[in-house]
PAFI-359985 format. One record per residue (C-alpha): x, y, z; residue number from 1; residue in one letter. Coordinates in Angstrom, 1 decimal. Example, Ala and Ser with C-alpha at 12.3 -4.5 7.8 and 13.67 -1.06 7.14 Angstrom:
NODE;12.3;-4.5;7.8;1;A
NODE;13.7;-1.1;7.1;2;S
END
This chain:
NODE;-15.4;-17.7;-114.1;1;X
NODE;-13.1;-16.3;-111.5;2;X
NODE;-15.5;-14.8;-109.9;3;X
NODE;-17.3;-18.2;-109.4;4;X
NODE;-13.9;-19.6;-108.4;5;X
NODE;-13.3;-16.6;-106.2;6;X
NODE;-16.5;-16.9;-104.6;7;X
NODE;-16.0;-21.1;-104.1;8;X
NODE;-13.0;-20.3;-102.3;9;X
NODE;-14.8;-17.8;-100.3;10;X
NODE;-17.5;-20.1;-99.0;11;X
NODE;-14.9;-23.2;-98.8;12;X
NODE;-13.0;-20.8;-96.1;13;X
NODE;-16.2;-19.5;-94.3;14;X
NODE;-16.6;-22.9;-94.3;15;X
NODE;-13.5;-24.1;-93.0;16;X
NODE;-13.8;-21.6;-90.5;17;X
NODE;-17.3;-22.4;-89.4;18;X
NODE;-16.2;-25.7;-88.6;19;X
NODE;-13.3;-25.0;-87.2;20;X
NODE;-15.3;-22.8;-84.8;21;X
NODE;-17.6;-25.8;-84.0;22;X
NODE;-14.9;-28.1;-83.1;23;X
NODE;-13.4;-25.5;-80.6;24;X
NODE;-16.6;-25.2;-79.2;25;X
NODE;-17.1;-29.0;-78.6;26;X
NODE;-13.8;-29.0;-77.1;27;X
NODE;-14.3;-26.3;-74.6;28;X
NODE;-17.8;-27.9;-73.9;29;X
NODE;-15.9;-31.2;-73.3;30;X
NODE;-12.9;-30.2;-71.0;31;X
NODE;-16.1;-28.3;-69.0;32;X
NODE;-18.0;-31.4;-68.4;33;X
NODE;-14.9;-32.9;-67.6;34;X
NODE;-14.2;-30.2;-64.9;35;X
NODE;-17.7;-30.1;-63.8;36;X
NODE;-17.5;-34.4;-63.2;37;X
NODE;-14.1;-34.2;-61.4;38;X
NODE;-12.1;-37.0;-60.4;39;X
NODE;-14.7;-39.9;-59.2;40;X
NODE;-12.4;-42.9;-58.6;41;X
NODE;-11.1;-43.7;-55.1;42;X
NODE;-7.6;-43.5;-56.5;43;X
NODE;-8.5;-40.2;-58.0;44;X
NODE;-9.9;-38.7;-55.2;45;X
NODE;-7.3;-39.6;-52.9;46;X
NODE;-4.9;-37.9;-55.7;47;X
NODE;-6.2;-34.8;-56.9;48;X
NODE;-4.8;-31.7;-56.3;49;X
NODE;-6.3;-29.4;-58.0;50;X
NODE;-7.3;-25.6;-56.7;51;X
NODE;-10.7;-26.4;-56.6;52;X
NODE;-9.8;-29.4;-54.7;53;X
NODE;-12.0;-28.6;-51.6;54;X
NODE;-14.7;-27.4;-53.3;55;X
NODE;-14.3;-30.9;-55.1;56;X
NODE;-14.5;-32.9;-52.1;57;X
NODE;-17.6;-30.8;-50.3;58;X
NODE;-19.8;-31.4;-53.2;59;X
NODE;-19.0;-35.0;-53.7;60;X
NODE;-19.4;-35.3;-50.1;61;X
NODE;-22.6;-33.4;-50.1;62;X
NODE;-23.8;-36.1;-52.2;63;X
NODE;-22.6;-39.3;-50.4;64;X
NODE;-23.6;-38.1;-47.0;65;X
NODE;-22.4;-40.3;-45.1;66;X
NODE;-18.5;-41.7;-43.6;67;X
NODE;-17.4;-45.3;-42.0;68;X
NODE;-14.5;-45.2;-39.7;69;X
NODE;-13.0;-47.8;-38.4;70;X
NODE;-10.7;-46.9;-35.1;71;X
NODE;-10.1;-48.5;-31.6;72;X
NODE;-12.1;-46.4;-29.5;73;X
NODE;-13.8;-43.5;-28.0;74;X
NODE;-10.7;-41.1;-27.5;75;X
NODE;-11.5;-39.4;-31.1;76;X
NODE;-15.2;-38.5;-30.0;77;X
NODE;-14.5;-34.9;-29.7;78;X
NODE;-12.7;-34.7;-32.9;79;X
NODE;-16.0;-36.9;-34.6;80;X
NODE;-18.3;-34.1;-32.8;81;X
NODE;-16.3;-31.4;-34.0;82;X
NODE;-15.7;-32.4;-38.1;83;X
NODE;-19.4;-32.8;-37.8;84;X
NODE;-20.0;-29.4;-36.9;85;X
NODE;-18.3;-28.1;-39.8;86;X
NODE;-20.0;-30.6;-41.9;87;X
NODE;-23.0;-31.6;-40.6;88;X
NODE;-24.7;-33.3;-43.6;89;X
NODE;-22.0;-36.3;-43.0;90;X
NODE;-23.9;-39.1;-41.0;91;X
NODE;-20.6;-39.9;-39.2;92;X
NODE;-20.7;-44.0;-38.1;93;X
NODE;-17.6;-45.1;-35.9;94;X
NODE;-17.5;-49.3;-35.2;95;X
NODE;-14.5;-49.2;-32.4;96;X
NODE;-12.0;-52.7;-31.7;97;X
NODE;-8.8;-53.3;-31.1;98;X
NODE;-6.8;-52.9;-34.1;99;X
NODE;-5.7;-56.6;-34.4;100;X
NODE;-9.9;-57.0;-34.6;101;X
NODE;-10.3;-54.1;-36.9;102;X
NODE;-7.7;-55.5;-39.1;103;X
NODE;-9.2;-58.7;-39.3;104;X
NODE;-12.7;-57.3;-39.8;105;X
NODE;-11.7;-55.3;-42.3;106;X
NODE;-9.6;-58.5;-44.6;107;X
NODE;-12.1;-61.0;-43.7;108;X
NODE;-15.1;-58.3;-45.6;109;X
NODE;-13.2;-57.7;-48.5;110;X
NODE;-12.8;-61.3;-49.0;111;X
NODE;-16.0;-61.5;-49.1;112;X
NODE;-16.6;-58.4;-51.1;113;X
NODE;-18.1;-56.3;-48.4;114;X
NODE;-16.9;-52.9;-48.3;115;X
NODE;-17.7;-51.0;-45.3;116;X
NODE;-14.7;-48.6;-44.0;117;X
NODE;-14.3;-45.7;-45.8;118;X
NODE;-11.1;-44.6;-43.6;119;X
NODE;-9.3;-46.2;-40.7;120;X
NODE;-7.9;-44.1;-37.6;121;X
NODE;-5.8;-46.7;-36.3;122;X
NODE;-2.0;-48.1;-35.0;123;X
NODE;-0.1;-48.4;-37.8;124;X
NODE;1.1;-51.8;-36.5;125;X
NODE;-2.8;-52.7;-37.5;126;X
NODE;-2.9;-51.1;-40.8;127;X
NODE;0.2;-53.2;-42.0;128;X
NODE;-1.5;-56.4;-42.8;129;X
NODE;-4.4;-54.3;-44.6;130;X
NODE;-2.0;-52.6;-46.8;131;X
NODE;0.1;-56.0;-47.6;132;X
NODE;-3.3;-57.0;-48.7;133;X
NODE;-4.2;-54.4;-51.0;134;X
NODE;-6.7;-53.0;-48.8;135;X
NODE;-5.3;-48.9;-48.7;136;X
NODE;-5.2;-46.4;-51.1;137;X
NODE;-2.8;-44.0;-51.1;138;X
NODE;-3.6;-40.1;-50.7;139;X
NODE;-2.3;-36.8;-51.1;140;X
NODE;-3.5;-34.1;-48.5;141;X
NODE;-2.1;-30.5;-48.2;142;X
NODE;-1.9;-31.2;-45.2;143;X
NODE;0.7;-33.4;-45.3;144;X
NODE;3.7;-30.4;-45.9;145;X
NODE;3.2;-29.8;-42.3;146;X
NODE;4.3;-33.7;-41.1;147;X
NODE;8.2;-34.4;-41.0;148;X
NODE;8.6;-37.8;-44.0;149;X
NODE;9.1;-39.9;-40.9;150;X
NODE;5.5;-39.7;-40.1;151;X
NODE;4.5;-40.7;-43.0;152;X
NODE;4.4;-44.2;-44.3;153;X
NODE;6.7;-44.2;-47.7;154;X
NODE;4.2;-45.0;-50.0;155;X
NODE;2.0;-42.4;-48.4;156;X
NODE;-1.0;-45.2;-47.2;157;X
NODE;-0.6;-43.4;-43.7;158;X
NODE;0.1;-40.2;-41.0;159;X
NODE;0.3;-40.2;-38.1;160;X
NODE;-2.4;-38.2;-36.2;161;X
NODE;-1.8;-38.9;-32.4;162;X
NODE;1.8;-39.9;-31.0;163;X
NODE;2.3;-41.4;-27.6;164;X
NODE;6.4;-42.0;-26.3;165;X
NODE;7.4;-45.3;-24.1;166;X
NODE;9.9;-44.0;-21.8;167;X
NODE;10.8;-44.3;-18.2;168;X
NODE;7.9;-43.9;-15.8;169;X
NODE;8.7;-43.5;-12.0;170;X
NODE;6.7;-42.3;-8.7;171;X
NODE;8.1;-39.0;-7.8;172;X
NODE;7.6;-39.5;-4.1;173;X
NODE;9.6;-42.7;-4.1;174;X
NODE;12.2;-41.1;-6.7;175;X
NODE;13.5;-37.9;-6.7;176;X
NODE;14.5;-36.0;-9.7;177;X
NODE;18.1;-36.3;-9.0;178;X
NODE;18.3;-39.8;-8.7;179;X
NODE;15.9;-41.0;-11.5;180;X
NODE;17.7;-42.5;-14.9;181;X
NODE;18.2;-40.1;-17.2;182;X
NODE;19.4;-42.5;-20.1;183;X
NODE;19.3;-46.2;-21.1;184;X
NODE;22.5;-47.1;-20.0;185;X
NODE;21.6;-45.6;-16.1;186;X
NODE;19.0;-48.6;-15.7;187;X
NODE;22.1;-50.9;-15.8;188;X
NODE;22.9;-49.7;-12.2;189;X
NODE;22.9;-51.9;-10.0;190;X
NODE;20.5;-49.9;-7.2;191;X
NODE;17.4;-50.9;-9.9;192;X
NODE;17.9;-54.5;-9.7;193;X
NODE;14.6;-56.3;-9.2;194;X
NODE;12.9;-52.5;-8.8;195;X
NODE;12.1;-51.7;-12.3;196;X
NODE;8.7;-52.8;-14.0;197;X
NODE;8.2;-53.8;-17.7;198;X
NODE;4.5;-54.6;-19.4;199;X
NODE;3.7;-57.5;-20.8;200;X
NODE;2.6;-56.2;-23.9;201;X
NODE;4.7;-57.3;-26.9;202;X
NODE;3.1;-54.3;-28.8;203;X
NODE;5.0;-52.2;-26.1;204;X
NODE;7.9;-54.0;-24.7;205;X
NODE;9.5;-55.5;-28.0;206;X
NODE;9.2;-52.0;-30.0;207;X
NODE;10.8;-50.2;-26.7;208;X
NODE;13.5;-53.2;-26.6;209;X
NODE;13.5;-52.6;-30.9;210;X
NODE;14.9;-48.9;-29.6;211;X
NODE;17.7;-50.2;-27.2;212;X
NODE;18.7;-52.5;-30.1;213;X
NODE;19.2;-49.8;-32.5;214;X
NODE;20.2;-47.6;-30.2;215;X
NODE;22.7;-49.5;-28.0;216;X
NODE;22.4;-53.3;-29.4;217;X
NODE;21.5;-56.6;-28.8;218;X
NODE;24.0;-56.6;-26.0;219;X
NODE;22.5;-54.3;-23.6;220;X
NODE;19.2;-55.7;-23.9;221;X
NODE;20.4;-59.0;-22.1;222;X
NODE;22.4;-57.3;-19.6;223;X
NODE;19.0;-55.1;-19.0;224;X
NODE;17.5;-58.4;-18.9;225;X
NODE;19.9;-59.8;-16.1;226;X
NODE;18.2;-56.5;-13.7;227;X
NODE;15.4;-59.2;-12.5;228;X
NODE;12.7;-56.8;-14.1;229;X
NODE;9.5;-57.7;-12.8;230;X
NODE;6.8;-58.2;-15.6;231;X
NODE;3.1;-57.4;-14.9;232;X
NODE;0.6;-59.0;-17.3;233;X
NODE;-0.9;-55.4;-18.0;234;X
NODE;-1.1;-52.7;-20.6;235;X
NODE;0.2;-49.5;-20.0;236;X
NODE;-1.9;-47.7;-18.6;237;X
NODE;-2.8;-50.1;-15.5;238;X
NODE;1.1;-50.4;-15.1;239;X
NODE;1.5;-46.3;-15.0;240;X
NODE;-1.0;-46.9;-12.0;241;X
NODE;0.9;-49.3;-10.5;242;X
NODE;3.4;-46.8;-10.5;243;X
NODE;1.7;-44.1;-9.1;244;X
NODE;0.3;-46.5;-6.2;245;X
NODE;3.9;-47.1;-5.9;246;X
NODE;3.9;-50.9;-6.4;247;X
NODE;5.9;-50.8;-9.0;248;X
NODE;8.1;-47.7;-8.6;249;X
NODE;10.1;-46.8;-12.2;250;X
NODE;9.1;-48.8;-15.6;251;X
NODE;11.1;-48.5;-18.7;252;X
NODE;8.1;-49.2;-20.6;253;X
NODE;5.6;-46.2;-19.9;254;X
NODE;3.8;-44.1;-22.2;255;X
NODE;4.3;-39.8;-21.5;256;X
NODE;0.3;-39.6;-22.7;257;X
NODE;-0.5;-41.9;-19.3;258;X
NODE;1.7;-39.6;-17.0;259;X
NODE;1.0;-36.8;-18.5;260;X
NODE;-2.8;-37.3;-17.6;261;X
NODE;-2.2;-38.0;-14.3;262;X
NODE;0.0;-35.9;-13.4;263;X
NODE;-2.5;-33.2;-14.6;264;X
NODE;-4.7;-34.7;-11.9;265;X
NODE;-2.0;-33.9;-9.8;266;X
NODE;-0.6;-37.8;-9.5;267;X
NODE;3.0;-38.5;-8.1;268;X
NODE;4.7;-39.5;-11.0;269;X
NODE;7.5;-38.5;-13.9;270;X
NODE;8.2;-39.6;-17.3;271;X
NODE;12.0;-39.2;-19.0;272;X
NODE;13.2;-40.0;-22.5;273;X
NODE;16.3;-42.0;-22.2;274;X
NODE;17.6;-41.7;-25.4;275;X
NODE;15.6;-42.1;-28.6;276;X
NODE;11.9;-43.5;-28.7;277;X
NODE;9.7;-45.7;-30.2;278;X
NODE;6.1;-43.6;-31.7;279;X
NODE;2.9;-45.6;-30.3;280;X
NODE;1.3;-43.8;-33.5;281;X
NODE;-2.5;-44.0;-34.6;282;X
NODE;-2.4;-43.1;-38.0;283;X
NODE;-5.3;-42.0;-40.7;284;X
NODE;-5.5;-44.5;-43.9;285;X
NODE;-8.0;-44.6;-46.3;286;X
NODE;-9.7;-47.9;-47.8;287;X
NODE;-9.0;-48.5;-51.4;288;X
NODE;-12.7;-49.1;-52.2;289;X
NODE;-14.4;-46.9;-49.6;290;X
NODE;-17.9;-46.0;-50.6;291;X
NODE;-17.9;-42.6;-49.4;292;X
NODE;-13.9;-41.7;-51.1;293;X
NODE;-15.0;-37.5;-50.9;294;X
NODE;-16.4;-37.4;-47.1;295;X
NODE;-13.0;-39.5;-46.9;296;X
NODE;-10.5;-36.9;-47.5;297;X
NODE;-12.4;-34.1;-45.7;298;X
NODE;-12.1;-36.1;-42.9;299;X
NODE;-8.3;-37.1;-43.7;300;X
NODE;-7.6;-33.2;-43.8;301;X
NODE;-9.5;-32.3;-40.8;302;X
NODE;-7.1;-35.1;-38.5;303;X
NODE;-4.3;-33.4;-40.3;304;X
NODE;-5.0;-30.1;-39.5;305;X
NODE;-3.9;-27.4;-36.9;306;X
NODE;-7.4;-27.2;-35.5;307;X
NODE;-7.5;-31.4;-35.5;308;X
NODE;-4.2;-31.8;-33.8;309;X
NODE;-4.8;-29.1;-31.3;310;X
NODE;-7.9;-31.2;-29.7;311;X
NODE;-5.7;-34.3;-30.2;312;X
NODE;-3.0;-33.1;-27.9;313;X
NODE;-6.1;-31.4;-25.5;314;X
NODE;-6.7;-35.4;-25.3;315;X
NODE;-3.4;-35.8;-24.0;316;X
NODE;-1.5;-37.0;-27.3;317;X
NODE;1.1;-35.5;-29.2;318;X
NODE;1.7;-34.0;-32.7;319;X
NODE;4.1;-35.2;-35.5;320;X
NODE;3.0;-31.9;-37.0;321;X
NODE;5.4;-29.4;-37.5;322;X
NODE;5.4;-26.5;-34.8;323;X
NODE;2.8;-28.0;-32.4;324;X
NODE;5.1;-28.8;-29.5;325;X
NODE;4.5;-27.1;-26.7;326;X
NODE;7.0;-24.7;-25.4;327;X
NODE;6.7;-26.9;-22.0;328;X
NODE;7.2;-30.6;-23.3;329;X
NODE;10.8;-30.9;-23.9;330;X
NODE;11.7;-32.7;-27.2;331;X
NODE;11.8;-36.4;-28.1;332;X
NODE;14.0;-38.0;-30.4;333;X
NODE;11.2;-40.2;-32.3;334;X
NODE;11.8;-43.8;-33.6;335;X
NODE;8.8;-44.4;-36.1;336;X
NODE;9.7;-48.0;-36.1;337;X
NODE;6.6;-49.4;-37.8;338;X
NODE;7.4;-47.2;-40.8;339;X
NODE;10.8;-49.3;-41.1;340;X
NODE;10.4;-51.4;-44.6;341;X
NODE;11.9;-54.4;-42.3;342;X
NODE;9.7;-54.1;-39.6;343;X
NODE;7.6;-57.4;-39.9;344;X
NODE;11.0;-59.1;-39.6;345;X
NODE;12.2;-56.9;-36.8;346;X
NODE;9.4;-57.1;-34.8;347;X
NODE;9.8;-61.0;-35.0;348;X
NODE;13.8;-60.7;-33.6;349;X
NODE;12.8;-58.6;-31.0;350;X
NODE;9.8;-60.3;-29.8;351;X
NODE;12.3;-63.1;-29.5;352;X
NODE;15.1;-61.5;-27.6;353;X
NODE;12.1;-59.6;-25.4;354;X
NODE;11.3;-63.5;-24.4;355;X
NODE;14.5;-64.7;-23.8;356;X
NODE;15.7;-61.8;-21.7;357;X
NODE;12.8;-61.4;-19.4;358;X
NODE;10.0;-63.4;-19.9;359;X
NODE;11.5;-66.5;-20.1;360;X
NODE;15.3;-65.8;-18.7;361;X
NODE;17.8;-68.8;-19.3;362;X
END
């Protein structure tokens, strides 16, 4: 009798232990599929950060063969030409407007429940409405170490990829060195009166007058305002001609990318940063229901990268990346002012005093 009983205990632990045995099994069958599935939700995607994170996003991209962008235009071609070098499965589609039209585009279709843009390369000024609307995901890339947290929206919806500065602009055959402003407060001398340029362009003007506010105050700005400033209807880059032509000899509202191009072309004009900046910034976002979420994030890290900022600043742009300012470009202090959580409301105030103190002078 105990030997039956010893043997029943025998076969109740080799059972015990069979099944035990089994249920590890299932479990380590189960956390494999899981691994082998990997994050497939947008949000997951944009999230994971796991070590076999590109090897992740390669295979699911692999699979979805294809990537939407929505930008504003052609500059980015060689970038496009380049990321599909490296991964030339991707049929790369790239629908270019302004990013006022991109942003409307882009709320009107998913209204509708069209979802076309898989990632957006565009002014963060643009990508603001989108991501009041729900439209942008946010991401993690390990890229993103390299960027200073002032590039980078705070909810992490966007980095900037390409930088431009509006600063003062003037023809060096007209202006010498010595003479030009060197700060904000030097255009209140009186030998600039009715000299100095300014664009038309809110987008431009009220974010450079958004500077001298937080910079200097409301204050200044009107007694800039009372140097008869001459304002052309044109964006920046026709007024950085008029410069060169020497129509319109020193603007406070030029971008260093414009003269920095010419100048490589060997055009007669300068470009000084009177104090700190505002960033003209194109920024990389990703679409919260992009169809293609893995081709996505390659493409997010490739903008990020060393290799994708160097042919950025070959274009003429800068970096917000960390160590890629040249040794020869002297250093800006940067305002990211659309980053600001007030910025809808600043923008508005300065508009407002931009009209009042120059285009429409009391």
């Amino acid at each position: 009798m105990v030997f039956a009983i010893n043997g029943f205990k025998r076969s109740q632990s080799a059972l015990l232990a069979s099944a035990l045995a089994l249920f590890a099994l299932t479990q380590a069958d189960m956390r494999h599929a899981a691994f082998a599935a990997g994050p497939t939700s947008v949000a997951e995607i944009a999230q994971y950060a796991g070590a076999d994170r590109a090897q992740i996003l390669d295979a699911g991209a692999r699979k979805e063969k294809a990537l939407m962008i929505y930008t504003t235009g052609t500059q980015i071609q060689p970038l496009i030409d380049r990321f599909k070098q490296i991964y030339p499965y991707l049929d790369v589609q790239m629908p270019r407007a302004t990013s006022e039209d991109v942003a409307r585009k882009v709320i009107e279709e998913y209204g509708a429940g069209y979802y076309e843009a898989d990632v957006f390369e565009l002014s963060s000024y643009g990508l603001i409405v989108p991501r009041q609307m729900g439209i942008l995901q946010p991401f993690q890339s390990p890229e993103a170490k390299a960027y200073p947290d002032s590039a980078i929206e705070k909810d992490r919806m966007w980095i900037s990829v390409r930088e431009s500065y509006v600063g003062i602009g003037y023809n060096t055959n007209l202006i010498s060195a010595a003479d030009a402003p060197k700060t904000y407060q030097d255009l209140l001398d009186p030998k600039w009166k009715g000299k100095m340029a300014i664009s038309y362009s809110m987008s431009t003007t009220a974010n450079v007058i958004g500077a001298m506010v937080l910079t200097l105050g409301e204050d200044y700005v009107r007694k800039l305002g009372a140097q008869d400033n001459r304002v052309y209807p044109l964006l920046g880059r026709a007024l950085a001609n008029l410069t060169i032509s020497g129509e319109a000899p020193i603007s406070w509202t030029t971008y260093d990318s414009h003269v920095q191009a010419s100048r490589a072309q060997g055009a007669p004009i300068a470009w000084i940063a009177p104090g700190p900046v505002p960033v003209t910034d194109t920024s990389v976002a990703l679409a919260s229901k992009a169809q293609h979420p893995h081709a996505s994030m390659l493409f997010i890290d490739f903008l990020l990268s060393a290799e994708g900022q160097a042919l950025y600043q070959k274009l003429g742009y800068s970096s917000a990346r960390n160590g890629m300012q040249p040794a020869d470009k002297p250093a800006v202090t940067k305002l990211y002012l659309t980053n600001r959580p007030t910025y809808v409301n600043d923008y508005e105030a300065w508009t407002k005093l931009t009209q009042e103190s120059f285009i429409k002078p009391k």
